[in-house]
Backbone as a ProteinNet text record, in pm:
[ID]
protein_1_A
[PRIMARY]
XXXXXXXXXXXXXXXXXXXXXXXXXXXXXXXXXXXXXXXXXXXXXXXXXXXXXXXXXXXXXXXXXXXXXXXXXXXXXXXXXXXXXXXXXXXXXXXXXXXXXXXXXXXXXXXXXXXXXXXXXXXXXXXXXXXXXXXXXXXXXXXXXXXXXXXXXXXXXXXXXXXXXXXXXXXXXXXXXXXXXXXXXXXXXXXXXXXXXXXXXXXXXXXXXXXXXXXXXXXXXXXXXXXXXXXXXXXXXXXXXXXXXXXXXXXXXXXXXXXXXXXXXXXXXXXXXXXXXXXXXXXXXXXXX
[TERTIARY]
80.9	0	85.3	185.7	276.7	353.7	416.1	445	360.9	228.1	154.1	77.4	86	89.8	144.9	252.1	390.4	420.1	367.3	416.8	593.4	622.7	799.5	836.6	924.3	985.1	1031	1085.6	1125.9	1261.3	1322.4	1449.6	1438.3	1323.4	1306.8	1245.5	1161.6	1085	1223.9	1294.2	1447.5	1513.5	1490.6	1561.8	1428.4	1332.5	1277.7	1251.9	1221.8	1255.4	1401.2	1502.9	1609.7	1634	1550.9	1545.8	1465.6	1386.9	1313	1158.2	1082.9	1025.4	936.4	854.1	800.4	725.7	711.5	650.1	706.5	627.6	638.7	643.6	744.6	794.7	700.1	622.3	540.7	531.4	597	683.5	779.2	833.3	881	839.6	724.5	686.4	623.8	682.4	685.6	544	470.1	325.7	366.2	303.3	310.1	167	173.8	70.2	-10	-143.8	-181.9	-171.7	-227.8	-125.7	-7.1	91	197.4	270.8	183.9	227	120	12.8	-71.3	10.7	88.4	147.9	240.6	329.4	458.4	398	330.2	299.2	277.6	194.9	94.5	244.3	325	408	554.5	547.7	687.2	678	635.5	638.8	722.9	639.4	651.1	614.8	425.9	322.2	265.9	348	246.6	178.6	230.2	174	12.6	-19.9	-188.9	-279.6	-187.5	-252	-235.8	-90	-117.6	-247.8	-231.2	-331.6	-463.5	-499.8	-654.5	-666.8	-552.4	-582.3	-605.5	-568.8	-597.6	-702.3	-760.3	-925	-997.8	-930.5	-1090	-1089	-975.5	-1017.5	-1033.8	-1061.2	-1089.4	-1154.7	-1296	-1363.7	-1337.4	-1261.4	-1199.6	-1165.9	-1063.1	-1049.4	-1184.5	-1272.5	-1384.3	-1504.9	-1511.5	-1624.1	-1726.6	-1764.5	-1768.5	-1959.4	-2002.9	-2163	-2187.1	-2144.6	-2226.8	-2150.1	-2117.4	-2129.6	-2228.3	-2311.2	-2434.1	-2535.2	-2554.6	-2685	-2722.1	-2856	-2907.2	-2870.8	-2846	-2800.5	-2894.3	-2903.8	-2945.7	-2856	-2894.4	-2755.5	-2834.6	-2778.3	-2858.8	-2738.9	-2788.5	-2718.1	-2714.3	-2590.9	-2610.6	-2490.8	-2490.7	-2402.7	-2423.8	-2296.3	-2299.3	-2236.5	-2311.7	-2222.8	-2184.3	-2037.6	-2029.5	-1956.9	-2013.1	-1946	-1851.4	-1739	-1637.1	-1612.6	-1627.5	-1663.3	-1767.3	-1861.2	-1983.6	-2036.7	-2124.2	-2136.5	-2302.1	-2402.4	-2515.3	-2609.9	-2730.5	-2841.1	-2851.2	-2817.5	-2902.5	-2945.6	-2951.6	-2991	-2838.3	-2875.5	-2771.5	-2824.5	-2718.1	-2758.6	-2659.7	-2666.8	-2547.1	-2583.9	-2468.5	-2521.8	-2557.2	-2650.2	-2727.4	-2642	-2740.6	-2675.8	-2765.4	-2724	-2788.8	-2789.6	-2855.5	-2888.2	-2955	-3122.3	-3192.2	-3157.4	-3026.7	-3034.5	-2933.7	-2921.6	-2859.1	-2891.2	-3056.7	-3127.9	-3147.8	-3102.5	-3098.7	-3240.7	-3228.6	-3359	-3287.7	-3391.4	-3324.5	-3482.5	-3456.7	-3611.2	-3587	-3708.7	-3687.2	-3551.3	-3610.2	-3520.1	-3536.3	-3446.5	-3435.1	-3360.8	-3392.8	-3304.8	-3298.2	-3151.6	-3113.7	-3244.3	-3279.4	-3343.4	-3256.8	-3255.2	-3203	-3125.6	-2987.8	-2934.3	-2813	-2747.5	-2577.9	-2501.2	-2364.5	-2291.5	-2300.4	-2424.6	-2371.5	-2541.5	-2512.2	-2677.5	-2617.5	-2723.3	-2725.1	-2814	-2802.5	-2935.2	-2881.9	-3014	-3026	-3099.1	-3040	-3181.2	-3179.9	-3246	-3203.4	-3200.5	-3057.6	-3030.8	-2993.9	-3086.6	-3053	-2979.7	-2865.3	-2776.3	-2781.5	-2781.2	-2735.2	-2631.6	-2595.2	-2476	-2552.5	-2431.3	-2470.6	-2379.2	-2358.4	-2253.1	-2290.5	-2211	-2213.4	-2021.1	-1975.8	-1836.2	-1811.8	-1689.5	-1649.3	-1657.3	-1718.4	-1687.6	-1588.2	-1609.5	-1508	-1302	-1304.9	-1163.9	-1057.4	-1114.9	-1019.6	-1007.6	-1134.6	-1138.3	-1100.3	-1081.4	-1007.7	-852	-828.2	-657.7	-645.1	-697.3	-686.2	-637.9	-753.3	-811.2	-648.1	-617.5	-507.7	-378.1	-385	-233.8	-184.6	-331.4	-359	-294.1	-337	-320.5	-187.3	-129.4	-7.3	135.4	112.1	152.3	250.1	248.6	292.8	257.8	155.7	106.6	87	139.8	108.3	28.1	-105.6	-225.9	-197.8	-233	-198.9	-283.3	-266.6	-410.5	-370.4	-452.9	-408.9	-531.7	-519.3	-648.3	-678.7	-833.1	-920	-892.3	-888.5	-814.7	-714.7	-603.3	-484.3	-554.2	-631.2	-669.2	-710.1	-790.3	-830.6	-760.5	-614.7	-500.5	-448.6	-512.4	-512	-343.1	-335.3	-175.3	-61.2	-76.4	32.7	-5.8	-92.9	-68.9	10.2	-62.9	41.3	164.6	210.6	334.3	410.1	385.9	426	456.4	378.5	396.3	315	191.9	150.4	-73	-134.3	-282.9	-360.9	-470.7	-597.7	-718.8	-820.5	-953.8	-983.8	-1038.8	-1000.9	-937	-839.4	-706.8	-713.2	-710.1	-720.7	-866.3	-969.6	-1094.3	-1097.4	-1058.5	-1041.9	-937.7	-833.7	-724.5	-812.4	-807.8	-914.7	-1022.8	-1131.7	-1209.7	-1165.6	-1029.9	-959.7	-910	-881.7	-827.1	-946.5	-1052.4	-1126.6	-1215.1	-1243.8	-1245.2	-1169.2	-1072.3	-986	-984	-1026.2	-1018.2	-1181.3	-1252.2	-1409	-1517.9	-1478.3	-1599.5	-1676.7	-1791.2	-1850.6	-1839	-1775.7	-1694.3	-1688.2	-1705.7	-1659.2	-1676.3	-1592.6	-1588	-1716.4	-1725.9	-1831.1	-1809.2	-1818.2	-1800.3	-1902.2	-1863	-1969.3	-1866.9	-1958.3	-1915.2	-1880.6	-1782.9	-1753.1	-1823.9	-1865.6	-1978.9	-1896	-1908.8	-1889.8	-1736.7	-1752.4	-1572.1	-1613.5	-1498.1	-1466.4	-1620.7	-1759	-1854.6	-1949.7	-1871.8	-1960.6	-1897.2	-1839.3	-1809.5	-1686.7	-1659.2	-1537.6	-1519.5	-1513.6	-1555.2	-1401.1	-1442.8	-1368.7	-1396.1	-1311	-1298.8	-1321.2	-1434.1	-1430.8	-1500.8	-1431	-1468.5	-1458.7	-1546.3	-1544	-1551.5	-1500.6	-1580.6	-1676.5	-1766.4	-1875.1	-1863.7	-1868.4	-1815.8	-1953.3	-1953.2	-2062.6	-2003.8	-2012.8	-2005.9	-2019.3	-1937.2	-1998.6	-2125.1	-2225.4	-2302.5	-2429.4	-2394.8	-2478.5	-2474.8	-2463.3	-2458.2	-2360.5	-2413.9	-2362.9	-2288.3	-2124.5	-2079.7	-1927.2	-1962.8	-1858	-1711.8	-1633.9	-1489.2	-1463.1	-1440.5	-1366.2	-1250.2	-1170.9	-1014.5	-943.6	-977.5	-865	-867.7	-987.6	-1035	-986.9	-988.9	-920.1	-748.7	-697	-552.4	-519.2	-606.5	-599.3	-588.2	-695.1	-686.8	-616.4	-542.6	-428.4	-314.1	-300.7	-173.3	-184.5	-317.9	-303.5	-345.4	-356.4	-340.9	-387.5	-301.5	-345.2	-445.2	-528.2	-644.7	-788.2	-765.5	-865.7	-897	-825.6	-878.9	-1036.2	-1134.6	-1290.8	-1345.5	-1252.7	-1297.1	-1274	-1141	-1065	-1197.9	-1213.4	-1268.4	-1392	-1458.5	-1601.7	-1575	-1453.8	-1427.7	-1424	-1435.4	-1424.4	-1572	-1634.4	-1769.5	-1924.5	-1898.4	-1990.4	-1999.1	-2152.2	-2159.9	-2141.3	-2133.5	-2129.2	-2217.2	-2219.9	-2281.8	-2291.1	-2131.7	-2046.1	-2039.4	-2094.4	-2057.6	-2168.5	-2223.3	-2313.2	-2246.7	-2322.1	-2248.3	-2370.4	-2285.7	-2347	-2382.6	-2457.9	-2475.7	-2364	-2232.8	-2140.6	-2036.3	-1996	-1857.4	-1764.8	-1688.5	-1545	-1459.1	-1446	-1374.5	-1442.8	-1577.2	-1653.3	-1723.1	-1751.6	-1750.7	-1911.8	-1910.3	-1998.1	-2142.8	-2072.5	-2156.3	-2190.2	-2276.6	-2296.4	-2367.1	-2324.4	-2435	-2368.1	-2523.2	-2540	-2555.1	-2471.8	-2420.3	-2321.3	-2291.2	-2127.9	-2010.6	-1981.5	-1860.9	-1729	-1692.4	-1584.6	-1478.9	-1479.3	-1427.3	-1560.8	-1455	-1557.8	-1625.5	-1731.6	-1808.1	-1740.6	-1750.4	-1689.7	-1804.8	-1822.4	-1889.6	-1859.4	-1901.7	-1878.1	-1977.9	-1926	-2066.3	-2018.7	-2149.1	-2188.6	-2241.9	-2211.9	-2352.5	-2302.5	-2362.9	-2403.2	-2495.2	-2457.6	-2527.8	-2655.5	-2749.4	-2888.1	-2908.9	-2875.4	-2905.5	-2805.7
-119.7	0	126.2	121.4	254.6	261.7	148.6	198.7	263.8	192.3	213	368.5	423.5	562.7	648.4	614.2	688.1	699.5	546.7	544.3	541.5	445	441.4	272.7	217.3	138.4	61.4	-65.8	-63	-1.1	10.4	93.3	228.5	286.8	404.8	470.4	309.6	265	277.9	256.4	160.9	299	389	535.4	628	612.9	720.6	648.6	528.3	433.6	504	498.5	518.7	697.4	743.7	898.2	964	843.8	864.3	836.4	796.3	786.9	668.9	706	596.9	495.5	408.4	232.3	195.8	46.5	-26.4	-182.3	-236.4	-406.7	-496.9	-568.1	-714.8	-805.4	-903.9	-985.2	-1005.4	-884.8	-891.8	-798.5	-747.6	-664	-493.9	-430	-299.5	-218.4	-171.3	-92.4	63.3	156.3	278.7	335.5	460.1	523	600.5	568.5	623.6	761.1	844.4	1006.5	1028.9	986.4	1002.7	940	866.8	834.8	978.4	996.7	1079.5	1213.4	1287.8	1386.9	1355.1	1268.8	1246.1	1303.6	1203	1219.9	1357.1	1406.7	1560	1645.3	1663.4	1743	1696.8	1589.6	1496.2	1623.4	1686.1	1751.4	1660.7	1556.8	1463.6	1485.3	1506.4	1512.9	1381.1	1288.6	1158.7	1096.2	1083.8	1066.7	1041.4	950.2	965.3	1101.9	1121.5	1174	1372.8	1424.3	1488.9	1495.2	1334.8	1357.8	1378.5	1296.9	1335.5	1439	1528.1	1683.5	1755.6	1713.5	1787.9	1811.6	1653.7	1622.2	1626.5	1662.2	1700.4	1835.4	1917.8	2078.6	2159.5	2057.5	2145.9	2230.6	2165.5	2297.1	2405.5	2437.9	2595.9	2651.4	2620.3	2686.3	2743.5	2695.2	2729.9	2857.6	2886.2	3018.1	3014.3	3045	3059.4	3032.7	3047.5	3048	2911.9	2825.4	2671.4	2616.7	2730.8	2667.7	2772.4	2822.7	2907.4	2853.7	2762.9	2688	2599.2	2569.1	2439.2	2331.6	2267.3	2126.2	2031.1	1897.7	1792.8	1701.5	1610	1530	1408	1308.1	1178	1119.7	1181.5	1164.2	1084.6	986.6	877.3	882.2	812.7	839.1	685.2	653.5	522.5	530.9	478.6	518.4	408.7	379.3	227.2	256.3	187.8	156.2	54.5	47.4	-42.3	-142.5	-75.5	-156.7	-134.7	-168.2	-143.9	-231.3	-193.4	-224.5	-270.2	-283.6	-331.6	-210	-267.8	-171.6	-21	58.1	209.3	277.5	383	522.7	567.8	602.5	662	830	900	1029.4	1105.4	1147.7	1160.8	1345	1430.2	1538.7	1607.3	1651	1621	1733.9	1724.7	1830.4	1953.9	2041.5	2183.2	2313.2	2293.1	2379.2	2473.6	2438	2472.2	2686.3	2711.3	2823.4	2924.4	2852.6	2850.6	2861.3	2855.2	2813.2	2722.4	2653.6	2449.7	2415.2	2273.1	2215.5	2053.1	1962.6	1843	1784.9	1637	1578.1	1414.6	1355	1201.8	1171.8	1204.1	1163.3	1025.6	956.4	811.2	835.5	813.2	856.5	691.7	653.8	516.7	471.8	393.9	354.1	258.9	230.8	196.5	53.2	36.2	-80.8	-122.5	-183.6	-259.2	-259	-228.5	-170.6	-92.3	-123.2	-20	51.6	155.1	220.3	292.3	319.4	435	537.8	626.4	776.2	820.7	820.8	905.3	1019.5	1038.5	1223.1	1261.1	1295.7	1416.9	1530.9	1587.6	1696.4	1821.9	1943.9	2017.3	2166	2188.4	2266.6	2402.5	2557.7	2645.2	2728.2	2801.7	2928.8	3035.6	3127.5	3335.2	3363.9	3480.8	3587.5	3610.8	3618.4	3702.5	3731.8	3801.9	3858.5	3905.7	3860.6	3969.6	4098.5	4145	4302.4	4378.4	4305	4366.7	4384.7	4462.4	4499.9	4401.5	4444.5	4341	4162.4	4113.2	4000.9	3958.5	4070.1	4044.3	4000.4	4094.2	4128.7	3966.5	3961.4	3812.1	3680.3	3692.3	3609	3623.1	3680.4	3714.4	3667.1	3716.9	3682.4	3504.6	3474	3301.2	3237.8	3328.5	3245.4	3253.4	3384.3	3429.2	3361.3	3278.2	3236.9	3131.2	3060.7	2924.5	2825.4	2824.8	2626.5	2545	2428.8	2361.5	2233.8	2225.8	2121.3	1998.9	1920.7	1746.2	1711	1585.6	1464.3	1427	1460.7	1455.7	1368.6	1259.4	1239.5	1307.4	1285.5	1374.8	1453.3	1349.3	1359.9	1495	1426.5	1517.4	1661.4	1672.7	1791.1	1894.4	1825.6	1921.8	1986.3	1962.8	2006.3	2115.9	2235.6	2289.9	2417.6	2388.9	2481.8	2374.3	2247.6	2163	2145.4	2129.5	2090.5	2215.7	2378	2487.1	2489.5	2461.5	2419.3	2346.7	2264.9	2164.1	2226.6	2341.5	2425.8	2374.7	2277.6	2242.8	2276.7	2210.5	2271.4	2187.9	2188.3	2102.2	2189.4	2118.4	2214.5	2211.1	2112.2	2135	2217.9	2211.7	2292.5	2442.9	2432.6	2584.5	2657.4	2622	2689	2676.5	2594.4	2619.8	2751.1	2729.6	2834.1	2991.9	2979.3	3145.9	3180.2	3104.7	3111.7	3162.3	3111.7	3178.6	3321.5	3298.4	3480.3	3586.8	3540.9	3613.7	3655.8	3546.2	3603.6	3654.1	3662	3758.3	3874.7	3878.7	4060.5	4108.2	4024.6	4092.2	4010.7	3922.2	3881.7	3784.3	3788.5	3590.1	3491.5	3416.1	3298	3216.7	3101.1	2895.1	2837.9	2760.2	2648.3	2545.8	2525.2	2386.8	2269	2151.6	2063.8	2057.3	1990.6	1907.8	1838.2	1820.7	1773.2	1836.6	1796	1840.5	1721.3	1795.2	1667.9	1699.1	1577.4	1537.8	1542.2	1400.9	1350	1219.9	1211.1	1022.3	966	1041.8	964.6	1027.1	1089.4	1072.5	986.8	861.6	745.8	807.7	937.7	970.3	1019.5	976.4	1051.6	1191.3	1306.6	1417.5	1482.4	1501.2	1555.9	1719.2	1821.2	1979	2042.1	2121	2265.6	2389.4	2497.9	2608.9	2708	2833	2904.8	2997.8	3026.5	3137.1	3207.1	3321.3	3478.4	3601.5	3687.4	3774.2	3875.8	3934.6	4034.2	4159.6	4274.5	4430.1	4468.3	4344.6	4415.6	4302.2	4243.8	4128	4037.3	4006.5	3896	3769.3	3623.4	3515.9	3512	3535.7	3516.9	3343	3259.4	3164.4	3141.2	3117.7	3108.6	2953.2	2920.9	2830.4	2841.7	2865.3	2879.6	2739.1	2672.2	2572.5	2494.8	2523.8	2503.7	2679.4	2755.6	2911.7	2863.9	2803.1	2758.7	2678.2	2535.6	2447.5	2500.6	2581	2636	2729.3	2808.7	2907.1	2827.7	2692	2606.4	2530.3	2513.9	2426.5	2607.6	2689.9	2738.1	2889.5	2973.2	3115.2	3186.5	3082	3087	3077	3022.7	2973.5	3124.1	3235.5	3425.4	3391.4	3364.2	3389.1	3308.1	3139.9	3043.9	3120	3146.1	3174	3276.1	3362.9	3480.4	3457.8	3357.2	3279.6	3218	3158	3086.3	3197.3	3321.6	3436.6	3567	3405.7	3485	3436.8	3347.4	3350.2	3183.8	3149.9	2994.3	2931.2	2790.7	2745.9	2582	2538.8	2418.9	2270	2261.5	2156.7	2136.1	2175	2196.5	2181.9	2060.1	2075.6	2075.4	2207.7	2191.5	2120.2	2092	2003.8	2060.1	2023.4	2088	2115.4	2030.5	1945.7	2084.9	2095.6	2222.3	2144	2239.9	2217.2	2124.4	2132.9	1958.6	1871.1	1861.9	1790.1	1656.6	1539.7	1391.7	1427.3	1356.4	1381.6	1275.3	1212.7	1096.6	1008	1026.4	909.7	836.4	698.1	583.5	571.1	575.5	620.5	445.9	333.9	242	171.9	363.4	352.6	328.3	246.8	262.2	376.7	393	492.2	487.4	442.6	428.5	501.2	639.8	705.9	680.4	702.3	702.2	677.3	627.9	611.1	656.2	780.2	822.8	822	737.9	766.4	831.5	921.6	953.4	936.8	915.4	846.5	961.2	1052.4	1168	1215.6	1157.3	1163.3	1256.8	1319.9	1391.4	1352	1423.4	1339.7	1467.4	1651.2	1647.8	1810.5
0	0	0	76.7	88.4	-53.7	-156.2	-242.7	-347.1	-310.6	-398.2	-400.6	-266	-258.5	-301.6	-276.2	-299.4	-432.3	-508	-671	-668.3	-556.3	-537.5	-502.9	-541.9	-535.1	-409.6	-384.7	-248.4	-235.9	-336.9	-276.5	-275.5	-273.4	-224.9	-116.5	-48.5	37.4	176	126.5	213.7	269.2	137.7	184.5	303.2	265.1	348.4	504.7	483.8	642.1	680.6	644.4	660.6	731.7	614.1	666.9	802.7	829	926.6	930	812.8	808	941.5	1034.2	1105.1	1033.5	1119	1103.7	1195.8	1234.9	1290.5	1223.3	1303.3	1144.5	1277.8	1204.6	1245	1157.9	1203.1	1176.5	998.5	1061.7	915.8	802.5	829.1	752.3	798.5	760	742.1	759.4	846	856.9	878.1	845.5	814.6	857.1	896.4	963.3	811	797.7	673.3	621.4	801	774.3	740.8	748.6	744.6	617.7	576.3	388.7	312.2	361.3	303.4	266.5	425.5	416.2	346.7	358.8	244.4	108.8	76.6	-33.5	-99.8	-14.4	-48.3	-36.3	-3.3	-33.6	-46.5	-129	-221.9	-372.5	-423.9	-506.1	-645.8	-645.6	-735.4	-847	-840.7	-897.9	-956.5	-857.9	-928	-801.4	-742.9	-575.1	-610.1	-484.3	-466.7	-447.3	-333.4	-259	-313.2	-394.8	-494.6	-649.3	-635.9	-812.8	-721.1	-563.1	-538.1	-520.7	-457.2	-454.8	-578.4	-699.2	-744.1	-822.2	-796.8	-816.2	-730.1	-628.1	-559.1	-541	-579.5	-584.4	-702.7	-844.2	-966.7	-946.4	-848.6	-866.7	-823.6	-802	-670.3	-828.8	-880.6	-986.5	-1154.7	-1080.1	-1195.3	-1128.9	-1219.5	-1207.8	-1041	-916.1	-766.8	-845.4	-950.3	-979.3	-880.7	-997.5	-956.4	-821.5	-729.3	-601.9	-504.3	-581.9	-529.4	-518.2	-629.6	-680.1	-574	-583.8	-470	-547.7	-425.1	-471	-342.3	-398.3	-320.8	-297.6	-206	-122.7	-82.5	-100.6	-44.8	92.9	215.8	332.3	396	411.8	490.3	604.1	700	836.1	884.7	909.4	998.7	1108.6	1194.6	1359.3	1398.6	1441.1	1480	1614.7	1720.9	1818.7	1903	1879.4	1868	1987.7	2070.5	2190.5	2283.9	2203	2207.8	2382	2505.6	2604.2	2618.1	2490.9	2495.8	2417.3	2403.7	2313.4	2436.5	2336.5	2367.9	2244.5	2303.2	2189.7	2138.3	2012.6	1921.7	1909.6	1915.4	1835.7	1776.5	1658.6	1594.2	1576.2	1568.3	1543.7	1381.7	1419.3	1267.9	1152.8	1012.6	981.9	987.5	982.8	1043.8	959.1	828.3	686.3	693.7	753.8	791.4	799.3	875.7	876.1	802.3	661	589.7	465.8	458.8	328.7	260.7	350.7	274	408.7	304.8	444.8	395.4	549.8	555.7	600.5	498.5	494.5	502.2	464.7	442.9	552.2	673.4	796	856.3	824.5	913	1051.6	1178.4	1222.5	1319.6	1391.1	1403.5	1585.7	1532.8	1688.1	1789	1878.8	1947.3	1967.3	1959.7	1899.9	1968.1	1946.2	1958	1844.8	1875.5	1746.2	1658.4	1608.9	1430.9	1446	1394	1339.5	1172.1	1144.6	1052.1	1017.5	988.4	1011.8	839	777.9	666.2	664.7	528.7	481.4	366.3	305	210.3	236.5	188	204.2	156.2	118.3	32	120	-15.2	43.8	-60.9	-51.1	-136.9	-93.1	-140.3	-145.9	-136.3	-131.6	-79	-65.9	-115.2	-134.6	15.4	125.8	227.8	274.1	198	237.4	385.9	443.4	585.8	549.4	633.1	610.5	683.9	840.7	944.9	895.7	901.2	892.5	949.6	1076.6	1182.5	1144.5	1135.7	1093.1	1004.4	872	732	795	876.7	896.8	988.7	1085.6	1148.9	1025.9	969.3	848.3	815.9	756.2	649.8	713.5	850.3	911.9	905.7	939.9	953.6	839.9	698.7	560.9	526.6	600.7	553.1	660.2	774	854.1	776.7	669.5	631.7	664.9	736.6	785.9	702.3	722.8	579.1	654.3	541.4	543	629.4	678.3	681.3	727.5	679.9	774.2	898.2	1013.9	1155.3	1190.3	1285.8	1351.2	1439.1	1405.9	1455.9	1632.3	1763.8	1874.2	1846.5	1741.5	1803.5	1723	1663.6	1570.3	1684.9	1825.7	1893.4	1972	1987.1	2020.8	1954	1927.7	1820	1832.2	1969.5	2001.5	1965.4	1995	1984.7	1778.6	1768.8	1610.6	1558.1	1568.8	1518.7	1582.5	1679.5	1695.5	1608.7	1568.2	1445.9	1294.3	1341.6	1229.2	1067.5	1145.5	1037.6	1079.2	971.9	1017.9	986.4	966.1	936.3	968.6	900.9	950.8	1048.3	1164.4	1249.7	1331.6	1313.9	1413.7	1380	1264.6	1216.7	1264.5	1220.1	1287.2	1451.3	1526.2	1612	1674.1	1668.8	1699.4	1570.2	1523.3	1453	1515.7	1584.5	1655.5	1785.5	1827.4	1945	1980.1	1831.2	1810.8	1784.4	1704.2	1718.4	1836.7	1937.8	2073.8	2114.9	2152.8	2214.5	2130.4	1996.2	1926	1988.7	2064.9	2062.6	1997.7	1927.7	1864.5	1911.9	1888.7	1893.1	1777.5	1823.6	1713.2	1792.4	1679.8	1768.3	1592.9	1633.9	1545.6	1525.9	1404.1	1402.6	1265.1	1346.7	1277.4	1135.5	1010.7	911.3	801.7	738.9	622.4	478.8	424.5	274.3	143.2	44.4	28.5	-120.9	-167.9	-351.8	-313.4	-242	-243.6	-297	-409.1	-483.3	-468.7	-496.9	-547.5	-430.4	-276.4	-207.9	-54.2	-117.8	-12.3	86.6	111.9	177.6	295.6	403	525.4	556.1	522.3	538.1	650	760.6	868.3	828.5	870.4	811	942.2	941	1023.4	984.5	1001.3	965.9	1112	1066.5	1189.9	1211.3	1259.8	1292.5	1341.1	1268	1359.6	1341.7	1490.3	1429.4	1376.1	1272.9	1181.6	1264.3	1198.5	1240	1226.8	1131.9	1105.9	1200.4	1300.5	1363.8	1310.4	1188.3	1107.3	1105.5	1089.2	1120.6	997.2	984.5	860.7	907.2	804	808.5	742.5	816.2	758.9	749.7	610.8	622	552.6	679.9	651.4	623.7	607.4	611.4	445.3	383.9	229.8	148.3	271.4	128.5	155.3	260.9	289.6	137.3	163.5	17	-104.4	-121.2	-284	-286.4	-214.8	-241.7	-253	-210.5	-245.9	-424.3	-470.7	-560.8	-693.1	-701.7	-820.9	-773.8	-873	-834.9	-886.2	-968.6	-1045.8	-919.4	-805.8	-720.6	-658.6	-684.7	-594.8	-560.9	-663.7	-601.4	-515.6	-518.1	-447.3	-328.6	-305.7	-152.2	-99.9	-204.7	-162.5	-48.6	-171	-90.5	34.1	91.4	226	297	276	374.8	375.4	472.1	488.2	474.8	301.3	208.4	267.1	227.3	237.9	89.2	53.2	-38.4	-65.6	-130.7	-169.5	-116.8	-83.4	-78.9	8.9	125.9	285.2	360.9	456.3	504.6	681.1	728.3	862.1	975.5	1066.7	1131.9	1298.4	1394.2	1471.8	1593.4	1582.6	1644.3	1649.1	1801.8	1798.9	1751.8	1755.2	1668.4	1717.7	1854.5	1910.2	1939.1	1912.8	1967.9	1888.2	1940.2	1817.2	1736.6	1629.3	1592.3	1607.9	1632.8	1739.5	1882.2	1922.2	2066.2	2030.1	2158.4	2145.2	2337.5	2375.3	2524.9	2616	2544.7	2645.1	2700.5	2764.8	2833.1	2803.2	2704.8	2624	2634.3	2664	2651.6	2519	2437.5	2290.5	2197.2	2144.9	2084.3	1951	1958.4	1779.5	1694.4	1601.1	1474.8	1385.8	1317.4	1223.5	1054.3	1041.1	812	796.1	654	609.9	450.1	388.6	265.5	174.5	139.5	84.3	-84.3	-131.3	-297.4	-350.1	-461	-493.4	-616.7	-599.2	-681	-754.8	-737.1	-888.5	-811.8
[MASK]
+++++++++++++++++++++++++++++++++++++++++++++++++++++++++++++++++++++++++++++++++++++++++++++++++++++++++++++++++++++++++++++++++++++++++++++++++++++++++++++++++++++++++++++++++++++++++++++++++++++++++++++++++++++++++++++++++++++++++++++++++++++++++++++++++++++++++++++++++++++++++++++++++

């Protein structure tokens, strides 16, 4: 699997073990942490890499005209909650998604009844866009310092993501981490801001569970405007063509994004029989037109 990420050989396999790369050998054979081939990859400046060619399919659209991420769209929403060490039947509740005040609505709700191990909660779910730009000064300048900082992207699990001082320490970010720590600063400049969890929707078909956070700030003008900094971070790395996408992560809602009712460190699922091994949430969400 790791060469096959990598698109490298074993004697090239031999050098980055060598360089430092972690794993752990059982019995004999070589295991690798999937973040940590992911990040290789994403910035080997190869351009053949996996995890380069998915970036750069899953952010064409940043580079195309900001319209058709205004438009309503529908979503066929599915969520599986599995509980791993699961302690007997209870109630599940997963935090939903939360459109509703956004101009989207959410219908044909299944929601999981009461079980052992696994549930799943569907919906359909419709999502639109709006021009709503920052206006505040200050928040531009925050905004800006963040982008202009150098952090560079990586896949972190989720846990260490809420660590959001030790991950910028590292000198690296995630959505997560990043809306959290911006949400920080913007309290301390005055504002009301927090992070909130959801989803990024129309990944590889749909089948991709993407860890996303944005943040919520009130505006000079009262107004609930959203940042998602950590998607204007992405598309300012993959082309200098993406200016209107970025523009839209500062403020404006978009299509692709259904947020969920869940704060920013917080799981996006329970199942209430005692367990202490947290949720495991997928989500499934395809688009129908």
């Amino acid at each position: 699997m790791a060469q096959e990420m990598l698109r490298c050989g074993p004697a090239e396999m031999d050098r980055l073990v060598a360089a430092g790369l972690p794993h752990e050998d059982r019995s004999g054979v070589r295991h690798f942490d999937p973040n940590d081939l992911y990040n290789l990859g994403m910035y080997s400046n190869t351009s053949t890499t996996q995890p380069e060619l998915a970036f750069r399919m899953l952010f064409r659209f940043a580079t195309r005209p900001v319209d058709d991420l205004l438009r309503e769209r529908t979503w066929e929403f599915q969520a599986r909650l599995e509980c791993v060490d699961c302690a007997g039947e209870a109630p599940w509740r997963l935090e939903e998604p939360d459109i509703v005040r956004f101009g989207g609505s959410v219908t044909d709700v299944t929601a999981p009844a009461p079980a052992s191990g696994s549930a799943t909660y569907t919906a359909t779910v419709t999502t639109t866009g709006a021009r709503t730009p920052v206006l505040s000064a200050e928040l531009r300048r925050l905004t800006g310092e963040y982008l202009a900082a150098g952090y560079r992207w990586h896949m972190i699990p989720v846990p260490m993501q809420v660590d959001y001082a030790l991950v910028h320490e590292l000198g690296v970010t995630s959505c997560i981490a990043a809306s959290l720590l911006l949400a920080a600063r913007f309290r301390d400049a005055g504002y009301r801001a927090e992070a909130r969890r959801g989803w990024f929707c129309g990944v590889v078909g749909g089948a991709l569970d993407l860890p996303h956070a944005c943040v919520e700030v009130e505006d000079d003008d009262g107004r609930l405007r959203t940042i998602d900094i950590a998607k204007a971070l992405l598309a300012a790395r993959l082309s200098a063509s993406t200016d209107d996408f970025q523009e839209l992560c500062l403020g404006s809602i978009y299509n692709k994004v259904i947020p969920s009712t869940a704060a920013g460190g917080a799981p996006l699922g329970y199942h209430e029989c005692g367990s202490r091994t947290p949720v495991h949430v997928r989500a499934d969400i395809r688009s129908v037109r």
